[in-house]
C-alpha angles and dihedrals in degrees: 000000000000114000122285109256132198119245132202114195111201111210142142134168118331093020108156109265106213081048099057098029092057106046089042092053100033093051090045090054087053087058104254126147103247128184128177122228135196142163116248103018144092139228102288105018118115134247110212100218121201123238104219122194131193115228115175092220098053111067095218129044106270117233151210147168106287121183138304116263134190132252121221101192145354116254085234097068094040124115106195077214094071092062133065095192132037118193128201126199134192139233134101089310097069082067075068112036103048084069100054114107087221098043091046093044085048094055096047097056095053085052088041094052098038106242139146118300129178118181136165147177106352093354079097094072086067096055102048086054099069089067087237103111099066108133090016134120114245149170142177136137111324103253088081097062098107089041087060103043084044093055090046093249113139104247117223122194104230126184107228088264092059129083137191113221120190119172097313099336111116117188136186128189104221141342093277086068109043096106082064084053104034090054085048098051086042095055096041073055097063093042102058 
C-alpha cells in the first residue's frame, strides 16, 4: 500500500456537495489522514454545501441547499507544511474563496512547493487565482475558460471523464466525472 498522506480539503459555504463529500470520504477509506479548512470558521463549526445539478434546457447548473458539513479546522490555524495533498473542490464557494488573502497564500505554496494538488469544477478559480498558472494547461468546468485565458493558463476542453495533469495538478471538469479525477489524484498520490 503507497504511503498515508496527509489531505487538506479547502471548502467553505456552497461547496458542492458531491465534490467535497467524495473525495473526503474516498481518500479516508484508503487510509489517508483528511481534514477540512475553511476561512472564517472554527474546529467544529459547519460548512452548508450546495447540491448542483445539469439540465440541458437551463444554460447554467441549477442549484439548491445541500448538507452541513464540519469543519476540521479553521484556515487560520492551518501550515501548508504540515499536508502532502491539498484538494479543491468546486461549487459557488470557490466565487469567495479565491479572494481571500489565506486561501490564496495556502494555494500558492502548495504550487510553490510543489505538492499535490486535486481540483475540480470551479476549484479551479482558486487556483488561478494564486498567479501561478500562467503558461500552464488547465480545465475545469467551463465556466473558467476566461479566467483562464485572463490569468495566461492554456485552456483544454475536457468531457467529465477526462482530466488535465500537470506536475502534481490534477484537475477534473465536474462532479460526473469525479471517479476519472479521484483515480488520477489518487495515482499522482502514490507517486509522489
Amino acid at each position: 500500500m503507497f504511503p498515508r498522506s496527509r489531505v487538506l480539503i479547502l471548502c467553505g459555504d456552497f461547496t458542492e456537495d458531491y465534490e467535497l463529500v467524495f473525495p473526503y470520504h474516498a481518500l479516508k477509506m484508503l487510509g489517508h489522514e483528511v481534514c477540512t479548512t475553511s476561512p472564517g470558521k472554527v474546529d467544529g463549526q459547519y460548512i452548508t454545501t450546495c447540491i448542483h445539478d445539469i439540465n440541458e434546457k437551463y444554460q447554467a447548473v441549477t442549484e439548491w441547499e445541500g448538507h452541513r458539513f464540519r469543519v476540521d479546522v479553521g484556515l487560520e490555524e492551518v501550515s501548508a507544511e504540515d499536508y502532502d495533498v491539498l484538494i479543491l473542490p468546486g461549487g459557488r464557494a470557490c466565487e469567495t474563496l479565491r479572494n481571500s488573502y489565506l486561501v490564496k497564500e495556502l494555494t500558492t505554496s502548495f504550487v510553490e512547493n510543489d505538492k499535490v494538488i486535486g481540483t475540480i469544477c470551479r476549484g479551479l478559480q482558486i487556483l488561478l487565482a494564486t498567479g501561478k498558472m500562467a503558461g500552464r494547461d488547465v480545465t475545469g468546468h467551463p465556466v473558467c475558460e476566461a479566467e483562464a485565458a485572463l490569468a495566461g493558463a492554456h485552456w483544454k476542453k475536457r468531457s467529465v471523464e477526462e482530466v488535465v495533469v500537470v506536475g502534481r495538478v490534477v484537475m477534473g471538469t465536474e462532479f460526473p466525472g469525479m471517479y476519472a479525477w479521484m483515480r488520477e489524484v489518487v495515482k499522482v498520490m502514490d507517486e509522489s
